[in-house]
C-alpha positions as CSV (number, residue, x, y, z in Angstrom):
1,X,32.8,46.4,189.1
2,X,36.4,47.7,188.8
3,X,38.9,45.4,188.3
4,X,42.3,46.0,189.7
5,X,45.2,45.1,188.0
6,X,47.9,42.3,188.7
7,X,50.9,42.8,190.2
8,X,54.0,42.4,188.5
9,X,55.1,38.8,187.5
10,X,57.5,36.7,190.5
11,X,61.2,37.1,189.6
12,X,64.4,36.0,190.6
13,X,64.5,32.6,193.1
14,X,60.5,32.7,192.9
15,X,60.5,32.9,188.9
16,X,63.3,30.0,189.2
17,X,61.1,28.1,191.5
18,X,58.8,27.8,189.1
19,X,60.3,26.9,185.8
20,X,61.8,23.1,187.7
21,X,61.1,19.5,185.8
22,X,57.8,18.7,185.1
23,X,57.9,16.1,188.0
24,X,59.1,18.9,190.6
25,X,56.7,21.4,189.0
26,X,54.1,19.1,190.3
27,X,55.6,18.1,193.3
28,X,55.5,22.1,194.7
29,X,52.4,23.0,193.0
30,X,50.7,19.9,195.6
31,X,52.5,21.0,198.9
32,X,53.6,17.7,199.2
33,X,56.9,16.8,200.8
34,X,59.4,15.4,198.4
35,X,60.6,12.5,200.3
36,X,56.3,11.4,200.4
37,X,56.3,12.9,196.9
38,X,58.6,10.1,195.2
39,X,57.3,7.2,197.3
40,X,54.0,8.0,196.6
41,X,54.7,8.2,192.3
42,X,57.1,4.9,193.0
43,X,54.3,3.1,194.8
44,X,51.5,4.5,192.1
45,X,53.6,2.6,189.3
46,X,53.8,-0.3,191.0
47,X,50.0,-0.5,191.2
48,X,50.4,-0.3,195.3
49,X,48.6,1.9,196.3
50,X,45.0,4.1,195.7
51,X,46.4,7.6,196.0
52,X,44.2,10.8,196.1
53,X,43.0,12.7,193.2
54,X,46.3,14.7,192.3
55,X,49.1,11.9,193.5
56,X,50.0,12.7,197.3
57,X,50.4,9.6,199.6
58,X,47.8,8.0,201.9
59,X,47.9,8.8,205.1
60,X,50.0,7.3,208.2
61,X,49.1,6.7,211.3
62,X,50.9,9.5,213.2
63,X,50.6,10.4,216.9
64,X,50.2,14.2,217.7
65,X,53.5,14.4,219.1
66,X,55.7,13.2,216.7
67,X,58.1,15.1,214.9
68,X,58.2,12.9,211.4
69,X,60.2,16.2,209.3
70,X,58.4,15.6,206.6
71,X,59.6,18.1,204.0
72,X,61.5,20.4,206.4
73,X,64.9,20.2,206.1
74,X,66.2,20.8,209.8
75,X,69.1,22.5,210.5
76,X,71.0,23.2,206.8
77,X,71.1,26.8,204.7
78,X,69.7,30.3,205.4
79,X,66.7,30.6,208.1
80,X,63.3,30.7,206.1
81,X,61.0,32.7,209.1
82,X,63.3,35.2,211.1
83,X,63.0,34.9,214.9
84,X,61.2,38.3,214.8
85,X,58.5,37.0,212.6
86,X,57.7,33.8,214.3
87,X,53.7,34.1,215.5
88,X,51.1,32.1,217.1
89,X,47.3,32.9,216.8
90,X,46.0,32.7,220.2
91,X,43.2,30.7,219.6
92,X,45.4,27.8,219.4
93,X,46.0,28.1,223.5
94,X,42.2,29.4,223.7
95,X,41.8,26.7,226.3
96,X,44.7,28.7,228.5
97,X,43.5,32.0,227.8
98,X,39.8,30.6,229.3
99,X,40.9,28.7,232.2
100,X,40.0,29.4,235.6
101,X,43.6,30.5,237.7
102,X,41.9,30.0,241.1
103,X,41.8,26.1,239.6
104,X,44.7,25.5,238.0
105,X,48.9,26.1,238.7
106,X,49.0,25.8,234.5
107,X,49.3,28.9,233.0
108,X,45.9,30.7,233.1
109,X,44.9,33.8,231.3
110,X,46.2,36.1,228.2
111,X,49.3,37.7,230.9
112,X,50.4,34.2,231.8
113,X,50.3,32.8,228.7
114,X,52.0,35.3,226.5
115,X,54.7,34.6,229.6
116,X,54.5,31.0,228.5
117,X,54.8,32.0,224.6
118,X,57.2,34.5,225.6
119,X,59.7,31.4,227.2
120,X,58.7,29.1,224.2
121,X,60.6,31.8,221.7
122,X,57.2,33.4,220.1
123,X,57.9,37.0,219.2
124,X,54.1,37.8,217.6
125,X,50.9,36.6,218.4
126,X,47.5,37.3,216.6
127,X,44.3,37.9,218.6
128,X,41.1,35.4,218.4
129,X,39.0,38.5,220.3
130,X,39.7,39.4,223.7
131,X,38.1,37.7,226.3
132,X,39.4,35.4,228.8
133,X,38.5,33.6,232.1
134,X,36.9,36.6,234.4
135,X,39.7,35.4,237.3
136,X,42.7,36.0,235.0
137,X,44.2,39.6,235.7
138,X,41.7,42.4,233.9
139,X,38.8,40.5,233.7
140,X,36.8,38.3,231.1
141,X,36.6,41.2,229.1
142,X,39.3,43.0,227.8
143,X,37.1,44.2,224.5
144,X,37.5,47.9,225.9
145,X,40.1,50.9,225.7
146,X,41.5,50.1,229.0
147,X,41.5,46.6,228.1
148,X,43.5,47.1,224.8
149,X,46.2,49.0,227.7
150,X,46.6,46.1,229.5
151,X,47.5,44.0,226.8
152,X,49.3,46.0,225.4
153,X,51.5,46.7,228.8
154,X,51.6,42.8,229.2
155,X,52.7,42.1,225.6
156,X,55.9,44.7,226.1
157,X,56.3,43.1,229.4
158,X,57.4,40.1,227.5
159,X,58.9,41.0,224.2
160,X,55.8,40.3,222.0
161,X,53.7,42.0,219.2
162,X,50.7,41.7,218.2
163,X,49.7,41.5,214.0
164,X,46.3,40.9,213.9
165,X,42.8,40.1,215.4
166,X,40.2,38.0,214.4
167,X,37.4,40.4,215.5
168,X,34.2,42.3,214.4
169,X,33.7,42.9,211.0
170,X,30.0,44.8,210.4
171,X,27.5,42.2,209.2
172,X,25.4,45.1,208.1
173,X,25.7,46.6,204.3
174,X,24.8,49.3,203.7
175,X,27.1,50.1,206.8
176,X,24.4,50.8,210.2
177,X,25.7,53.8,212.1
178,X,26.0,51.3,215.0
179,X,28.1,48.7,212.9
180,X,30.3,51.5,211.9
181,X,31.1,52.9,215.2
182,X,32.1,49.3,216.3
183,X,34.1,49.1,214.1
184,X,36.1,52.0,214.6
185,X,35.8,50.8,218.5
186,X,37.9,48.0,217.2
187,X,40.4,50.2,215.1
188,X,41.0,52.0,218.2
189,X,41.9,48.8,220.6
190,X,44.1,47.6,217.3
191,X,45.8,50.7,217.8
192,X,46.5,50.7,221.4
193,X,47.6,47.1,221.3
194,X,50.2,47.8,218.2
195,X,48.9,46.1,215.4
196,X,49.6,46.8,211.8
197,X,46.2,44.0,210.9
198,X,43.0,43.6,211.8
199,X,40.6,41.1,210.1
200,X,38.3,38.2,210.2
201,X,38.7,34.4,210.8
202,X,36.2,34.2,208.1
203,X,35.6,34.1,204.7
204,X,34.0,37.5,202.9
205,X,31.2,35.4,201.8
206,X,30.0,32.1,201.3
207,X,28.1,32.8,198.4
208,X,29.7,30.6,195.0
209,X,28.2,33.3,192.7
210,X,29.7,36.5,191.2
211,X,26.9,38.8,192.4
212,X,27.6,38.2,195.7
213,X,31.8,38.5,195.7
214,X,30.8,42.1,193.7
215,X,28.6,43.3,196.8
216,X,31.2,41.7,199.6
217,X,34.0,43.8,197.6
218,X,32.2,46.9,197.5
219,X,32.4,46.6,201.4
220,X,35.8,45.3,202.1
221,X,36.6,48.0,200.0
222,X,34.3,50.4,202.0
223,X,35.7,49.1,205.5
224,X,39.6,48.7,204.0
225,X,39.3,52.6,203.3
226,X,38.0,53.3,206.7
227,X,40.8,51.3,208.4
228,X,43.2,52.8,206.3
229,X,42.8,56.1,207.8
230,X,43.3,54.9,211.1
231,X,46.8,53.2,209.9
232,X,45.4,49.5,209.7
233,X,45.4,47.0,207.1
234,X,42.5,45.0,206.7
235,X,42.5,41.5,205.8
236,X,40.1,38.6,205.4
237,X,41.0,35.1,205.9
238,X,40.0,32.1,204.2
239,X,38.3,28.4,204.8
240,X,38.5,25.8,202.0
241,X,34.9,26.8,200.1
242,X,36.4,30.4,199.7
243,X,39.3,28.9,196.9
244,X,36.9,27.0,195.5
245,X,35.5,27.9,192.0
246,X,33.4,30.9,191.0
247,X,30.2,30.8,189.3
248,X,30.3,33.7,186.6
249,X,28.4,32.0,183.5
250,X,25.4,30.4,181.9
251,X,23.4,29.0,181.7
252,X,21.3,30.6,184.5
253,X,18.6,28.5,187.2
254,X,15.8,29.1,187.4
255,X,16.5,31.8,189.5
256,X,18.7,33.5,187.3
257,X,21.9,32.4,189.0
258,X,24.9,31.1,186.9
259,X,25.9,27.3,187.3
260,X,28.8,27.1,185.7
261,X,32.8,28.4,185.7
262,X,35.1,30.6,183.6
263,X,38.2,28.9,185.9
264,X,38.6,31.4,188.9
265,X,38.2,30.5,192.2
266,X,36.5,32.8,194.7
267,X,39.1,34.5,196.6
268,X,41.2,35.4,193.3
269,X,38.0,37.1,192.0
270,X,38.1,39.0,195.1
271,X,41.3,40.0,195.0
272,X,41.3,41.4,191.4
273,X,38.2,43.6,192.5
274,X,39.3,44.8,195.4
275,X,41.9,47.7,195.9
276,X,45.0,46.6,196.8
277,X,46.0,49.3,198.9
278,X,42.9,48.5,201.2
279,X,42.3,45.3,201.4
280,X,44.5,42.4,202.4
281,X,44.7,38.7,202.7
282,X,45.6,36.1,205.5
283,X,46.1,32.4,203.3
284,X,44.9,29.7,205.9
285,X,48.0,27.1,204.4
286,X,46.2,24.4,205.3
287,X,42.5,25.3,204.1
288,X,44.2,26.1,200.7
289,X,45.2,22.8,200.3
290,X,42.1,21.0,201.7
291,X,40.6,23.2,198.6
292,X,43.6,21.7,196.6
293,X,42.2,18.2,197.3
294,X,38.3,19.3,196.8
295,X,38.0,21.5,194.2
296,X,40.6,20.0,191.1
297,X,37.8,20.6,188.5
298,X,34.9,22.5,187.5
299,X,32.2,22.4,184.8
300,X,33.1,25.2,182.2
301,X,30.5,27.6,180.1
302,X,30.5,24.8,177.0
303,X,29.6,22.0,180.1
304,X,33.0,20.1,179.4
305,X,34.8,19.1,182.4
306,X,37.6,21.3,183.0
307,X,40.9,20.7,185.2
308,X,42.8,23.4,187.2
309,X,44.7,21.9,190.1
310,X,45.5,25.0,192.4
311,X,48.6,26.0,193.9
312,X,48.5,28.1,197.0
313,X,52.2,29.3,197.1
314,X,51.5,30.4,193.3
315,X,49.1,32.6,194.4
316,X,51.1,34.3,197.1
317,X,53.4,35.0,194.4
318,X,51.5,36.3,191.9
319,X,49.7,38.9,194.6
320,X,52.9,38.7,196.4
321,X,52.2,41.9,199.6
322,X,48.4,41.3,199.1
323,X,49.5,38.7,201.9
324,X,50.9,39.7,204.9
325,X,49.8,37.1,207.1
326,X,49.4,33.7,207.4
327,X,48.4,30.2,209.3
328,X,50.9,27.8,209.5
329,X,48.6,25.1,210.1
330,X,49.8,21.5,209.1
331,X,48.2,18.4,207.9
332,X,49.0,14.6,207.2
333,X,47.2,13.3,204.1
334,X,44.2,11.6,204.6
335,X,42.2,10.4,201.7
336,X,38.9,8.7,203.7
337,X,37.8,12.1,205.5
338,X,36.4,14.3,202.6
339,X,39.3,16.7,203.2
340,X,42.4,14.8,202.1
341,X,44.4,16.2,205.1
342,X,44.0,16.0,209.2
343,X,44.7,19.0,210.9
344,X,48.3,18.3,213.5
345,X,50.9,20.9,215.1
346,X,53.1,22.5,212.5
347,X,56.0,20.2,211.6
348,X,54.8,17.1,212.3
349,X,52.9,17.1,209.1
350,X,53.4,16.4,205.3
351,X,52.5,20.3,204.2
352,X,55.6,20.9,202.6
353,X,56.4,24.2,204.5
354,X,60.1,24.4,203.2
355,X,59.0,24.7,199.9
356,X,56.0,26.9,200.6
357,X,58.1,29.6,202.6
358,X,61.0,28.9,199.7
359,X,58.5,30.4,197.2
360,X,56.3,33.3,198.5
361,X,59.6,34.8,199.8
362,X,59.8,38.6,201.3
363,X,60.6,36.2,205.2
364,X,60.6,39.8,206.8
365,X,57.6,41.4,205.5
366,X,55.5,37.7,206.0
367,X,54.0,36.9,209.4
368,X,53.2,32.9,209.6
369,X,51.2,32.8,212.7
370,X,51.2,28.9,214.4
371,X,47.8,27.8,214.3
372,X,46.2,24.3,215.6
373,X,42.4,24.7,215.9
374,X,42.9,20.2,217.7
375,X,45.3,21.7,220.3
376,X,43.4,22.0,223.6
377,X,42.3,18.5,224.7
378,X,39.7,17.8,227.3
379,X,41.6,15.4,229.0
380,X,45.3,16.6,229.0
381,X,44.8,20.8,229.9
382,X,48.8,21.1,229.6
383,X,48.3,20.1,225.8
384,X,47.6,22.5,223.8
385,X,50.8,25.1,225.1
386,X,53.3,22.1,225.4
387,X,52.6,21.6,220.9
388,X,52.8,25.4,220.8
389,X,56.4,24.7,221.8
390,X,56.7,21.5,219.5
391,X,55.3,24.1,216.7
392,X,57.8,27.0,217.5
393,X,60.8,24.3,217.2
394,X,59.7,23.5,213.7
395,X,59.0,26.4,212.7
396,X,62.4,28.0,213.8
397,X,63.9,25.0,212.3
398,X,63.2,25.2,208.5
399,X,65.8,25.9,206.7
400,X,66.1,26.8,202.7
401,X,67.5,23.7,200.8
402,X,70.7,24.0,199.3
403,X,71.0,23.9,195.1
């Protein structure tokens, strides 16, 4: 298996970023929010409180629509995402997209909603696949060339562009001439709609062995190459298993598998074997640090207990372009739920995203795409766009702190 080399080391504000205090080097490698990063360490000395495994704060009890600012430093220094690069993955308003227009004066339908984005200040949006409800303009299926014109005419109708899709990636390997043509099915609509991504919303396996990330690599690779030539990148996307750590050595089961860990976690073993001018990643913020909280130590080749407590915005930096895209997805600590974070529209949380954008840098080659998978609600349809505005206003407000 070939193994690509690193990039070059961060420099600069990134390099600084790194090199603070101990007690800030900690703080930023968590994601926590500093204000809820010093209450937490006062309350811990005072014997207060029973905080997670790497120090943040138990949770409060916050309602969905409140803006708490948490780490986000509204309205001071330079703008950390550009107007231009503010997204929204559309599965967040899937419930719009879906509904029914004939039943409804809310806005129905990919047209009506991107008019709806459009109004809320979104500039990009990434695709979830392309159906919708079949009363909506076009049809339920817009999977097809002709489809891909129509959203492509209704995106320019309203400013937007589209970065990605979460769409078909071949299950088949070898690749099946059917899977293959697919494929480049899907290439074409990317095309026509203007993307410069296409990917997955999952991760490239779920296997936790080494034998499997080779294989999955050997077909990115395969599919990145085919993509290339048709001007896409391709990128994969990641859950909270897929940062979670590899097994690479002995002993073996009984079926010959490794059990235990050299260190690296999944996804970086895939992105040293994979090339990095053909394969791409989309970091799931909020999934990195639900791995943060789950997977703090592993069982090393001597069977000692080893710690590695991972930081997602170090990883950005050290494959800096490798990610293009991302979900802006917010949290607010929870230690009871197994996860240590619920899931709440972006800024409202404790993921702190000042210092997150602050150190992957490059704001005009990143695209942070709004993502909410709790947004639609059963009993309140109007939900899920009205926090897609709460999210944009966050979003547009962070703000580099000032040294």
């Amino acid at each position: 298996m070939t193994s690509y080399s690193d990039p070059s080391r961060p420099t600069g504000a990134d390099a600084a970023a790194l090199t603070d205090t101990p007690d800030e080097a900690l703080r930023r490698s968590l994601g926590v929010a500093r204000r809820r990063f010093l209450s937490t360490c006062t309350a811990v000395a005072a014997g207060a409180v029973a905080a997670p495994v790497f120090g943040a704060a138990p949770a409060l009890a916050h309602g969905r629509d409140h803006d708490h600012g948490h780490g986000h430093d509204h309205g001071r220094g330079q703008v950390l995402v550009p107007p231009h690069k503010r997204g929204i993955i559309l599965y967040t308003v899937r419930d719009a997209t879906a509904r029914d227009p004939l039943a409804s004066d809310l806005p129905s339908g990919f047209r009506e909603v991107f008019k709806q984005l459009a109004r809320h200040g979104y500039r990009q949006v990434e695709f979830a696949g392309y159906r919708q409800h079949a009363n909506a303009p076009g049809g339920d299926n817009l999977e097809t060339v002709e489809g891909a014109k129509l959203l492509r005419r209704w995106l320019d109708e309203y400013g937007l562009r589209a970065q990605g899709n979460h769409g078909f990636i071949p299950p088949s390997w070898p690749l099946t001439a059917a899977d293959r043509d697919t494929f480049k099915k899907h290439l074409e609509i990317a095309n026509i709609i203007g993307m410069d991504h296409m990917g997955t919303g999952g991760d490239p396996t779920g296997s936790s062995y080494r034998a499997d990330w080779d294989v999955a690599a050997d077909k990115w690779n395969a599919l990145g190459e085919i993509a290339r030539r048709e001007g896409i990148k391709l990128y994969t996307h990641n859950h909270d298993s897929a940062y979670g750590f590899l097994l690479d050595r002995g002993p073996l089961d009984d079926q010959g598998r490794p059990t235990r860990s050299s260190g690296i976690r999944k996804l970086e073993y895939f992105l040293k074997i994979t090339d990095p001018k053909l394969v791409w990643l989309e970091m799931d913020i909020f999934w990195a640090h639900v791995a943060q909280y789950k997977f703090h130590t592993y069982t090393a080749p001597d069977g000692s207990t080893r710690r590695n407590v991972f930081d997602p915005a170090g990883l950005v930096t050290r494959y800096n372009k490798r990610y293009p895209l991302f979900h802006a997805k917010d949290g607010v600590v929870d230690t009871a739920n197994g996860m240590g974070w619920d899931m709440v529209p972006f800024g409202t949380g404790d993921i702190d995203y000042t210092t997150f954008f602050s150190r992957v840098g490059l704001s005009n080659y990143r695209n942070p795409m709004v993502e909410d998978d709790n947004s639609p609600s059963a009993t309140d349809p109007a939900q899920s766009l009205r926090e897609a505005k709460i999210s944009y206003d966050n979003m547009a407000a962070l703000r580099r702190r000032r040294r």
